[in-house]
N, C-alpha and C positions, 0 to 999 in steps of 0.2 A: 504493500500500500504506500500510497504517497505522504510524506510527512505536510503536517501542518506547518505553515511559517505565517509568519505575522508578518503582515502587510509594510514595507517598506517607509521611513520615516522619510518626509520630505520637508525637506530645509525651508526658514521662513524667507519670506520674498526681503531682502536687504532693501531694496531700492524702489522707493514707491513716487509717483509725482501726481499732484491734486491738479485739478482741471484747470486751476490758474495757472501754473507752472504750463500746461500746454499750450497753453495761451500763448505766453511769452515765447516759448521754443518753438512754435510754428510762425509765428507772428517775425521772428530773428531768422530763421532759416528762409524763408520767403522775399525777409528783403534784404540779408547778408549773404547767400547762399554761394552769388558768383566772384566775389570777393578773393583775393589771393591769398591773404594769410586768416587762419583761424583764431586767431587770440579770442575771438567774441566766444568760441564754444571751449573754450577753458575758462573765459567770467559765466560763464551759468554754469559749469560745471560747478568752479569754488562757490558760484552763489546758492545752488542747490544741495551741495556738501556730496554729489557726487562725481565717479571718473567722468572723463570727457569720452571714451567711449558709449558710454550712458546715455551721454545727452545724444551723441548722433545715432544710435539705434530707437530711442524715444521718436527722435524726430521722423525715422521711417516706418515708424508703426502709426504714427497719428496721420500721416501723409502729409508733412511739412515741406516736402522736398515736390519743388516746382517742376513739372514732367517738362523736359527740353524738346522744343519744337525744330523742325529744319528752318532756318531763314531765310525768307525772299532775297534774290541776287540783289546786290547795292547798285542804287542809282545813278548816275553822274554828279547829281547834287548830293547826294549822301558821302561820297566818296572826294568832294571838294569840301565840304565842312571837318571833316576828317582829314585831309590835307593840313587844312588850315590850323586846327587845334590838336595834331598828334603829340602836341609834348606835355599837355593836358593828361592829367587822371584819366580812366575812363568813365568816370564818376561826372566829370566833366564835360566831357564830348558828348553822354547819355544827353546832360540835360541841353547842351547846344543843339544836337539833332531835334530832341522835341520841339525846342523853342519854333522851330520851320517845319514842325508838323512829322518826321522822321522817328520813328520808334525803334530804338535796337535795344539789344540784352547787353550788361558788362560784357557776358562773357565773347559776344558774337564783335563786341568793339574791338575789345581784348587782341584776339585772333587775326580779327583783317585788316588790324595795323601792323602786327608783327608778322606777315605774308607779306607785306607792303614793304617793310623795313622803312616807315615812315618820319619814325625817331630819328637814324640814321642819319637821315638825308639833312634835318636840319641843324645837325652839328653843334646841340646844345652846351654850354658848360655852365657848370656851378658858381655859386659868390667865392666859394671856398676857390675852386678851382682859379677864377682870376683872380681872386687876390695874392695867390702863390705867383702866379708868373708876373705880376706888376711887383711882387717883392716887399708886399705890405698888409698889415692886419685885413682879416676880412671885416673888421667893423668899419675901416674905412671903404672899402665898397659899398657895407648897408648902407652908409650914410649918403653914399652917393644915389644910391636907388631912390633913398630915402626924400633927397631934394629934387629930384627929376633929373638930375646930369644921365645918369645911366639906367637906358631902357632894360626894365627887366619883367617878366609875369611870373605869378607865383604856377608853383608844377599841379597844385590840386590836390595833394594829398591830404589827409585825414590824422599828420602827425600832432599831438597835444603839444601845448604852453611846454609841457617838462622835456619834450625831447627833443624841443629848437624851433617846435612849430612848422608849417607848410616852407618849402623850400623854393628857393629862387632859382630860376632859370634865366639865363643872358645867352643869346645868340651870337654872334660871332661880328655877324653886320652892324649891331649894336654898338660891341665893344669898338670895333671899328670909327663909328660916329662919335662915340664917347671920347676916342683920343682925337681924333679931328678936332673938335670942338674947345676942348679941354686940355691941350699936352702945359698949358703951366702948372696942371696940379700932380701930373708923372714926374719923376723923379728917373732918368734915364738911367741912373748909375744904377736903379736895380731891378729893372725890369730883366726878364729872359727874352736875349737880342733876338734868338733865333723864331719864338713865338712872336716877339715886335712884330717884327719884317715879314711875317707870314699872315697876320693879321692885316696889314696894312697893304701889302700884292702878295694876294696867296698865289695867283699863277707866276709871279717871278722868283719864287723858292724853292727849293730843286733841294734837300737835304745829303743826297748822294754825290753835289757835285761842289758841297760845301766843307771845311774844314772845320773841327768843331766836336763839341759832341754828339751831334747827330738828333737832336730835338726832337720829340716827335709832338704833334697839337696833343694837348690832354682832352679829352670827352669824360663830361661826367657819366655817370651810370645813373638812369632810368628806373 
């Protein structure tokens, strides 16, 4: 005969979430979802006192997670608004397309600018970055942005007061105008000659046919 066994004990459910909790975690994955970094699903982890695993399996059990469409091909206008603000967030570009009536996803912006190599083309650099090659603090460049001498836009991003805040972009053509305009407030003894001169006739700079230590333009990183 078959022995009797007592029905196996089953472990108490550890992690339970009340319907407001679902609230917030559908209501966050809805309109954080295409987003690059997750930080947001580690604050409702610690804020719920659970793993971050937790919260993303939550999220696919309430059906928080926005079903991804295929995208209608880009327009000519969509695709020239886009031109025009690739060094914009895409948080940015989102709301510039709506503004003329064009509706895309983060993620679908995301994608067909970096196909594009859109960034690229416009050859951004940092406050940080030129103020290394003029040879001087970078609070003296804010200050300059700051008075209007040097055209700059901010990149769009989402960084708080404590971590430096949204970050400056200056274009090349800019920095350009900026010394035209302004070479009494340069200090030649410290600028880096080889970025000068290549700022000011980038076609008459040939670094392979120069003496030196071989320059190369710094690009900030996106």
């Amino acid at each position: 005969m078959r022995e009797f066994t007592e029905p196996r004990s089953f472990k108490p459910v550890k992690y339970t979430f009340t319907p407001e909790q679902d609230k917030i975690i559908f209501h966050v994955y809805r309109e954080m979802q295409y987003t690059q970094k997750r930080a947001w699903v580690k604050e409702l982890a610690k804020r719920f006192g659970v793993p971050s695993w937790k919260i993303s399996r939550r999220a696919r059990l309430i059906g928080a997670y926005e079903p991804r469409v295929k995208e209608s091909p880009w327009s000519s206008g969509e695709l020239h608004i886009l031109e025009l603000n690739a060094l914009y967030s895409c948080e940015v570009i989102q709301r510039k397309l709506k503004a003329q009536g064009f509706i895309r996803s983060i993620a679908g912006i995301d994608v067909k600018r970096g196909r594009l190599r859109l960034r690229e083309k416009h050859n951004p650099c940092s406050a940080q970055a030129v103020a290394s090659c003029f040879g001087i603090d970078v609070h003296t460049v804010l200050r300059w942005i700051e008075k209007g001498w040097l055209k700059a836009c901010r990149k769009g991003t989402r960084r708080s007061g404590l971590q430096g805040g949204d970050e400056w972009i200056i274009k090349e053509k800019d920095i350009r105008d900026f010394i035209v305009k302004n070479i009494g407030l340069i200090d030649l003894r410290k600028v880096d000659k080889f970025w000068f001169v290549d700022i000011l006739a980038p076609s008459a700079y040939h670094p392979e046919n120069s003496t030196g230590s071989g320059w190369e333009p710094e690009v900030c990183e996106m």
